[in-house]
N, C-alpha and C positions, 0 to 999 in steps of 0.2 A: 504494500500500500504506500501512496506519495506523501500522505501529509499523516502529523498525528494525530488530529479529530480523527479520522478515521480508521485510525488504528483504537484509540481509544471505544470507537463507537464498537467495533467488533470483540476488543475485547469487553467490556458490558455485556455483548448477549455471551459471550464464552462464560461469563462472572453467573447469566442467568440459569446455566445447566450446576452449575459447581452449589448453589446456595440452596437451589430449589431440587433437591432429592425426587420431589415425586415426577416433577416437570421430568426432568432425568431420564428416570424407570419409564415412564408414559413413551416419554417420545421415543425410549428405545426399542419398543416391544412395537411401536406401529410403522417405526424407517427399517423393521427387519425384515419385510416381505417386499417392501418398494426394489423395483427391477431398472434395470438400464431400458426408460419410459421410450425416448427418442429411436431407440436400437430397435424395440420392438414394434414400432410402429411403420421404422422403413422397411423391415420384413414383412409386414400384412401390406406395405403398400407396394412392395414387390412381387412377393407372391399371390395375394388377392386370395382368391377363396383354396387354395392352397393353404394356404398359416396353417398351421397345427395347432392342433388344440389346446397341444399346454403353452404358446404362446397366447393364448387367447384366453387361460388361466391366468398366466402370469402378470396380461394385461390386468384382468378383473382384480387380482388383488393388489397392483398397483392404486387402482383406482382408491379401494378400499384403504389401503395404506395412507396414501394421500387426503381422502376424506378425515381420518382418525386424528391425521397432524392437525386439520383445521378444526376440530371438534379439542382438544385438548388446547391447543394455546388462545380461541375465543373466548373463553371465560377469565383468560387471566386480564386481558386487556383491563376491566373495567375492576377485578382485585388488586391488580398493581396498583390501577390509577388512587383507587379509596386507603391502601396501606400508605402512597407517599404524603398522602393530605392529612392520615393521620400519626406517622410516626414523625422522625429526627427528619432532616432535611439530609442525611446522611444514607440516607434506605431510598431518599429521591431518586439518585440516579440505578440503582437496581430497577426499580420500581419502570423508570422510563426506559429500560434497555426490554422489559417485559412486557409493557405494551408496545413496544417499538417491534417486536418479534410480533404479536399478536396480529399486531395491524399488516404488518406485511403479508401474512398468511391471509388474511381475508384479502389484499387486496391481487397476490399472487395464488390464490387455491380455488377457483372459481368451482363453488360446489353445483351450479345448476348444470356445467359443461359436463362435471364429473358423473352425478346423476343420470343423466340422459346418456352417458355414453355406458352406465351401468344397465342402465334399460333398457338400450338397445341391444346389448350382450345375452344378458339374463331374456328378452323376450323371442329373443330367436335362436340362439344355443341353446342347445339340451346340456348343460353344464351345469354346476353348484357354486355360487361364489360367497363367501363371506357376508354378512350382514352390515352395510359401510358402517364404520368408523365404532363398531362393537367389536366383532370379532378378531379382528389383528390387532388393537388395541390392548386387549384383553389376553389374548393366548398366543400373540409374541408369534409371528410370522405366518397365520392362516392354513396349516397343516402341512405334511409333506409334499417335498414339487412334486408337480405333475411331470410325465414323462413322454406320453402320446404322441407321437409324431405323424399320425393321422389328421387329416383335419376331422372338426368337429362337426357333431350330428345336427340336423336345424330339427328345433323344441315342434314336437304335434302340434298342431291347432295354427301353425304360422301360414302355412299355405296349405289349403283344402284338395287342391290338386296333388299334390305330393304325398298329403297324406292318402289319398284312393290310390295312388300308384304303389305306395307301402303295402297299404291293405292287400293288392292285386298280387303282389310280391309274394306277400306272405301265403298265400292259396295255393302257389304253384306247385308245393310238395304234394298236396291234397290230390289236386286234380290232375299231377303227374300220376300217382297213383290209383286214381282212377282207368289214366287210359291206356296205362298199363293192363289194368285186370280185365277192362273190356276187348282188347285187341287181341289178349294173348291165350288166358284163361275161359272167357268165355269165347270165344270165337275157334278156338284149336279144341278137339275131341282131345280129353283128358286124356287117353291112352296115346295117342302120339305126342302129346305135350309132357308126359312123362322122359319117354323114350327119345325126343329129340335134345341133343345135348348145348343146340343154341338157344332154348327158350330155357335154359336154367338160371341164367342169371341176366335173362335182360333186364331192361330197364328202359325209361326214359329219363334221356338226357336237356337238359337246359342249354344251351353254348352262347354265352352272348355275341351278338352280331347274327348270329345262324339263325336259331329260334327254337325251338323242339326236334327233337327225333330219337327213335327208336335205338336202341345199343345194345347189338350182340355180341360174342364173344364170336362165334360163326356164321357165314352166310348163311341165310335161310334156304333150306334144302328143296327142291322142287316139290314136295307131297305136304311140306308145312304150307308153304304158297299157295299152295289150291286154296286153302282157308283165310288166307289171308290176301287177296287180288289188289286192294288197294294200297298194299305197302311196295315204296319204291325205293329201289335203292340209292344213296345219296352221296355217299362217301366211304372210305374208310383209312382209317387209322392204322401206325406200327409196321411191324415186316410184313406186309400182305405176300401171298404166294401168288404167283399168274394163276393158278386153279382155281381157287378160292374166290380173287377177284372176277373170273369170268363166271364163277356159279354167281355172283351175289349180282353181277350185270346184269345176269339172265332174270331177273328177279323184276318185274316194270321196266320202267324206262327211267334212267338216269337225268331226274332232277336240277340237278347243283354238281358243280366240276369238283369233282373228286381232287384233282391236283392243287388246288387251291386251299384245299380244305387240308393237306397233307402237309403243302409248305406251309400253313398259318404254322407248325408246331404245338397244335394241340397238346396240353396237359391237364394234367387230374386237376389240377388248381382252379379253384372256382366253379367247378362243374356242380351242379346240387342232383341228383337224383334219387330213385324210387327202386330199392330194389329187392325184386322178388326172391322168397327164401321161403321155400316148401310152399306152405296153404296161406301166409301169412304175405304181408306188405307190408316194407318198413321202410323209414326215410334215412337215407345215409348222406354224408359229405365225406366225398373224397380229400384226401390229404395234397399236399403237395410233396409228390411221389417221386418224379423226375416223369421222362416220358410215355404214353401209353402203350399199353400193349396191345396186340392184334386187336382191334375192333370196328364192327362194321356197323353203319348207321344208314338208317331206316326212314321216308316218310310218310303219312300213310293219312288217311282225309280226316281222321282225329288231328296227329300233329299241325297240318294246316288251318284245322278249326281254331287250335289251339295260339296259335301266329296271328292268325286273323283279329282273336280275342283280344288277348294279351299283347304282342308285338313284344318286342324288347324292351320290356317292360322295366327290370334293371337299370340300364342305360337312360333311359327317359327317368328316371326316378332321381340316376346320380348327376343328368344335366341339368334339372331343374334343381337342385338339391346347390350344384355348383353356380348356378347364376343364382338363387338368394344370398350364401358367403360371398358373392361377388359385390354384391350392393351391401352387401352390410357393410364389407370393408371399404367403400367409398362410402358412406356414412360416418364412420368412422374417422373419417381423414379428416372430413369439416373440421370435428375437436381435436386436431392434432396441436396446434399452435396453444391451446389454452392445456391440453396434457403434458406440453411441453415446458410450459411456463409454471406448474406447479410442481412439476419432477426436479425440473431447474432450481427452485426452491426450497423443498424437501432434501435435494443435493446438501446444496449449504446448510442448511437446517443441520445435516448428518455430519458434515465438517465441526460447525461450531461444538456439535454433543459432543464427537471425538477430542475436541480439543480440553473441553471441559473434563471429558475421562481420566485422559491423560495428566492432567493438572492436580486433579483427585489422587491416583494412585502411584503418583510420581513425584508429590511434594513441589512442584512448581510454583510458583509466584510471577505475581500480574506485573512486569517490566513498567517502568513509566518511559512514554517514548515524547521525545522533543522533538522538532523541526531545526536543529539547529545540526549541522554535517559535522556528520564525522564522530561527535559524541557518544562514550561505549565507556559508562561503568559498571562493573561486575564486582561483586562482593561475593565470595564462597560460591564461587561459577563452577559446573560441573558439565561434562561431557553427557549429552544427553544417551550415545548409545554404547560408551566405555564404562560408564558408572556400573549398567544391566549385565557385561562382560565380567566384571571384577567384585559382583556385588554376594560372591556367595560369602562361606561361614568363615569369621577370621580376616576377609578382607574385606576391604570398601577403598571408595575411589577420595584422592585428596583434593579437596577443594582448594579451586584457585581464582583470584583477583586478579584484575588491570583495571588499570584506570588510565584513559588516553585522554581526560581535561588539558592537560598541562603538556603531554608530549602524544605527538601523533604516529610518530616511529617509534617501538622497540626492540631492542633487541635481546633476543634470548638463548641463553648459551649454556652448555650440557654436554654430557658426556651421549655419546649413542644407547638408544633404549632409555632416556630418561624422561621421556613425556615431550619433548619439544613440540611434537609433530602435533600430536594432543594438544596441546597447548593451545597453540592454533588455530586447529580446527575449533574445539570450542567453543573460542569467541567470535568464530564466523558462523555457527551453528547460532550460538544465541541472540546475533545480531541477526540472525536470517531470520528464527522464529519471533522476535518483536516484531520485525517488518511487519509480518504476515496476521500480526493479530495474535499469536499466540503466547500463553504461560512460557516460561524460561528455569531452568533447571540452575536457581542460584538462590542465596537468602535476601538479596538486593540486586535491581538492575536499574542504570538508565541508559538509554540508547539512542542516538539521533537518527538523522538521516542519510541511510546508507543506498548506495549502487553497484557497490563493490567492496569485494577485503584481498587487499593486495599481501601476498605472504609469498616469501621465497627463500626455501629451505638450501643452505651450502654445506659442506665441511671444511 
């Protein structure tokens, strides 16, 4: 910082974490969940409905985190101001470094932007977020992070269409197994649907982009065919044999280009079907297996009905699904400037408590800083990160004075290994930390105005 007012004025709100304990605890347990606000926003405005979900947690309980700050230091505002009127004129300036924090929060924490941008999260994700400015307040950082690197589900009831598309979704197992029992079960004479070894474990298969069809293990054999006229064959999957491809040809008329369907690289992954097991119908998902084996695929005027029906219905779920995260994350952007300016805040908020911590549990003391160059007295000055090094059982670090009123050069002279270097350093550390507003690791300081500490070590 250039001048000492404003050294002074920051250290005042560092003096406001150090006196007030509860201020303290509060603000520390609600700046624990606050995230890198700015980072996370040019990710959602990058990705768009992409973001992940636990980005879109971590937004929420940003938000929350930053609500909490302006719910805790609003109330002091107007306690500060009734304790300076009625104590010593000595507790004034406390008193003014506390509503000087207060007010800046109201004027940098905009709760209606924060709000709204909580509602628009909460009314369109299906996610859980904190209750603003209760629950990270209170339980010190909002639960374990989120991990999901999915994006996030949009909440039922936001678009009615999406939700019939869910619904339609969810049927398909149903009515896969449906036209299974009808095509295969009742339509093949039990005795040859026994004894044929391709009607053991078919199934109907889902493929998104394809749409329905029939999945056997084996081509269907000329005498199963007879019963089944309207099934055609459509593709097939794995090391097919030229035999086997030419029996399942002969089977209708070839549909859909088999070669296409071969180089997509079809796998288990994502397939949902229905598959038969003895007398009984059950719903299975295949795993992510690696590639398929032999299998050959069937269409027949159920699966068509079924396409007709339903269509891709998947895909139409997850497009519509992806342009709502797309507008909500341009919604979101309007309040980027104002999430920005209250993280920006909450930031320094998080600086001054630090410094106050450090002040606390380091013995430090408030520097008086002048305007006047070059001025640097120290009384029992300590090395802020040599004291922590030397400070176990039996040793401690030795305090040391300068005083540069009177002379602006000194010179310091020692054997090697005797602190010179330390020495030094030191005084450049504790003229660094006045600058910047902070406690200093000494029983006494004054310090003026610094841009530089010229030091140069010889033998």
């Amino acid at each position: 910082l250039a001048s000492a007012n404003a050294i002074a004025e920051r250290q005042r709100a560092v003096q406001c974490f150090i006196d007030d304990d509860v201020l303290h605890e509060e603000a520390g347990h609600a700046l624990k969940a606050l995230q890198n606000v700015p980072k996370l926003l040019l990710r959602m405005a990058t990705h768009g409905a992409a973001t992940s979900e636990t980005d879109w947690m971590l937004l929420g309980r940003s938000i929350d985190s930053m609500s909490a700050v302006r719910a805790i230091l609003g109330p002091r505002a107007a306690t500060a101001q009734r304790r300076a009127t009625a104590e010593a004129i000595d507790s004034d300036e406390a008193a003014k470094a506390a509503a000087a924090l207060a007010y800046r929060a109201t004027c940098e924490i905009d709760t209606r932007a924060l709000q709204s941008v909580a509602r628009l999260i909460l009314s369109t994700i299906d996610i859980e977020l904190p209750t603003a400015g209760i629950a990270t307040a209170q339980g010190g950082g909002g639960g374990a992070s989120p991990t999901s690197k999915a994006p996030p589900r949009v909440r039922h009831g936001v678009c009615p269409e999406l939700d019939e598309l869910r619904q339609l979704s969810a049927q398909l197992p149903e009515a896969m197994a449906v036209v299974t029992a009808r095509e295969i079960r009742q339509r093949v004479p039990e005795r040859l649907a026994r004894a044929a070894v391709e009607l053991h474990d078919a199934s109907v298969e889902y493929l998104p982009q394809v749409g329905f069809a029939v999945c056997l293990s084996k081509p269907l054999s000329t005498q199963i065919s007879e019963y089944l006229p309207d099934y055609e064959f459509a593709f097939a999957s794995g090391p097919v044999s030229s035999e086997d491809l030419a029996q399942a040809a002969s089977v209708g008329t070839a549909t859909r280009v088999a070669a296409a369907a071969a180089s997509a690289g079809l796998t288990r992954s994502g397939m949902t079907s229905t598959v038969l097991t003895g007398d009984s119908v059950g719903i299975s998902r295949r795993g992510d297996e690696g590639p398929l084996p032999c299998l050959f695929f069937y269409s027949s005027d159920r699966t068509k009905q079924f396409d007709e029906e339903y269509g891709d219905v998947a895909h139409q779920a997850g497009d519509l699904e992806t342009a709502l995260l797309s507008d909500l994350s341009k919604r979101i952007a309007v309040y980027s400037p104002a999430l920005c300016r209250a993280a920006a805040f909450c930031a320094e908020l998080d600086a001054l408590r630090s410094l106050g911590t450090v002040a606390i549990e380091r013995s430090y003391v408030r520097p008086e800083c002048v305007d006047e160059p070059g001025t640097l007295t120290i009384e029992a000055g300590r090395h802020p990160l040599q004291e922590l090094a030397v400070g176990g059982a039996g040793h401690a670090f030795v305090p040391n004075g300068v005083d540069c009123s009177t002379h602006k050069v000194h010179v310091v002279i020692g054997p090697n290994y005797s602190g010179k270097s330390v020495y030094a350093r030191q005084c450049a550390l504790i003229a660094y930390m006045a600058s910047v507003g902070s406690y200093v690791p000494a029983a006494r300081a004054t310090v003026g105005a610094f841009d530089r500490v010229m030091v140069r070590a010889c033998s």
